[in-house]
N, C-alpha and C positions, 0 to 999 in steps of 0.2 A: 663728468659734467657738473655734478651736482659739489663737487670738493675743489673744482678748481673755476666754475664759472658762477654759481651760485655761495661762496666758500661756505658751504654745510654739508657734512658728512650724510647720504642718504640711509645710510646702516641705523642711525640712530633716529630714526619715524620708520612709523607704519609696523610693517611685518620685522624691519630688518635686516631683509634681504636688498642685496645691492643691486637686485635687477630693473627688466625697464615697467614692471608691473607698480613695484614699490616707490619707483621714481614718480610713475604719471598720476598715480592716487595722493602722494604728497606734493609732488612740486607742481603736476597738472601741465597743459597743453604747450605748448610753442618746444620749447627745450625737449621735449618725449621724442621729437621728429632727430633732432641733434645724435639722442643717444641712439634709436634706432639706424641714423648714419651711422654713427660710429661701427656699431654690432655689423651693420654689414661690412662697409669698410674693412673692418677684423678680418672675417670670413674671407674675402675675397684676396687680401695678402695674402694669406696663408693659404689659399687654391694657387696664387700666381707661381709663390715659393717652392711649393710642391712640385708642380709641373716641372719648373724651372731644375729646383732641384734631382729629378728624375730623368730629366732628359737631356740635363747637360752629363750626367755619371753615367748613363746609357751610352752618350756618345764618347766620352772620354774613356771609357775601359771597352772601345770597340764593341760593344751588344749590338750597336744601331749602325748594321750594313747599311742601312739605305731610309730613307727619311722616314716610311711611312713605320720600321721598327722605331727610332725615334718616339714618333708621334705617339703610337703607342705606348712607351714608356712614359711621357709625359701626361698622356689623359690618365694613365694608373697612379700617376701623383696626383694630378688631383684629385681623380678618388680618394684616395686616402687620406690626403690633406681634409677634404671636405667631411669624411667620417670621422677623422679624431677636432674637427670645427665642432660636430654635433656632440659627439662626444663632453668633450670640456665643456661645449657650455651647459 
């Protein structure tokens, strides 16, 4: 947000860190809400991906007899999608 709508790099104020700590103490209100979208935004591709990705490989190498094995495989991708979310960030 801060390098492509504001053109200033946020790494270089404050702590230095690129997060939305360092954003809202330099750059301050309206824009913090932006990058908080964004941060979630992130997250939730990458729960949708997961899923998606786990329960269409469920159902393509036959694991998922029947939907609710499916479904299963798909909320274990998002788990996991959602732990390595926390993880990285």
């Amino acid at each position: 947000v801060s390098k492509y709508i504001l053109r200033d790099d946020v790494r270089n104020h404050g702590s230095g860190n690129a997060g939305l700590t360092n954003f809202y103490r330099t750059f301050g209100g309206p824009l913090t809400l932006v990058v908080i979208l964004c941060d979630v935004l992130k997250a939730v591709v990458a729960v949708l991906l997961g899923s998606w990705l786990l329960g269409t490989a469920a159902g393509a190498n036959g694991y998922a007899a029947s939907a609710q094995i499916s479904a299963m495989w798909a909320l274990f991708g998002e788990y996991w999608a959602a732990v390595f979310c926390l993880l990285g960030h």
